[in-house]
C-alpha positions, 0 to 999 in steps of 0.5 A: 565503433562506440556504444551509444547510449540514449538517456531515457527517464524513469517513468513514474509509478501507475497511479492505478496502483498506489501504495496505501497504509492499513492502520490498526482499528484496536488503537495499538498505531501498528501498521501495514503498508500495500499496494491497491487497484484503485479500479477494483477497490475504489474505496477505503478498504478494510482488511482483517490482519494480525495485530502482533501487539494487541496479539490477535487478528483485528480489522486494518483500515486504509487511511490517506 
């Protein structure tokens, strides 16, 4: 007797969670890239992370 296999498609990514990208405020352009709850966090968040080209810790804003 033969598998059957059943084609179920992907779902798609929960927009609870969208990915976003955090920009440098020190000008430098570097940028990280994560993941945020929206219900938690539903406005722009601001995060304090290292800028390995200004070569110090500044703040990262989320841009859209």
């Amino acid at each position: 007797m033969g598998v059957i296999f059943i084609n179920i498609p992907a779902m798609a990514r929960n927009e609870l969670r969208p990915v976003i990208k955090l920009r440098s405020t020190a000008g430098t352009g570097f940028t990280y890239v994560t993941r945020k709850n929206r219900r938690n966090d539903p406005d722009r968040m601001t995060l304090r992370k290292f800028d390995p080209v200004a070569g110090r810790h500044v703040d990262f804003r989320e841009e859209r």
